[in-house]
C-alpha positions, 0 to 999 in steps of 0.5 A: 500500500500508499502511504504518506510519509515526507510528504509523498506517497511511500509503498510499504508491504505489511505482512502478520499484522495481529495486534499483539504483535511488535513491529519488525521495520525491514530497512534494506540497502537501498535507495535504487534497489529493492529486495521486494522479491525476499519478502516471502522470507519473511513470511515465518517471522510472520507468526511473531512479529508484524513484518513492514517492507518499506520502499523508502524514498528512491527505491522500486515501487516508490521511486515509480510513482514518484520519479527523481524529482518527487523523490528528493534527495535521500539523507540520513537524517531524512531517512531517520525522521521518515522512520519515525513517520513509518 
């Protein structure tokens, strides 16, 4: 799904998303990549954690709908503060 978060629309994959569960914030290496694909092994942490694939700015699925432009220039402190957001 689309989410706002920096003032654009960030894709993030949330998978075991029972209530009890802590959230486990899946950050690859990116920006300019993604690890999409690895998703599915995630799906046993499933049973204990609520798992949250973030696309962040610059990376597949956000960078698609956003471009260059309206992606921005990453940062580490962009990314810290995006972290929060998410």
């Amino acid at each position: 799904m689309y989410v706002p978060i920096g003032g654009i629309e960030q894709y993030l994959e949330i998978g075991g998303d029972a209530p009890d569960h802590p959230v486990l914030l899946y950050l690859h290496g990116g920006p300019g990549g993604t690890s999409l694909p690895a998703v599915i092994s995630w799906k046993p942490w499933e049973e204990y954690f609520t798992v949250v694939h973030w696309d962040q700015r610059g990376s597949c699925r956000t960078f698609l709908k956003n471009g260059v432009d309206g992606c921005g220039r990453l940062t580490i402190e962009r990314m810290a503060a995006h972290g929060i957001e998410v």
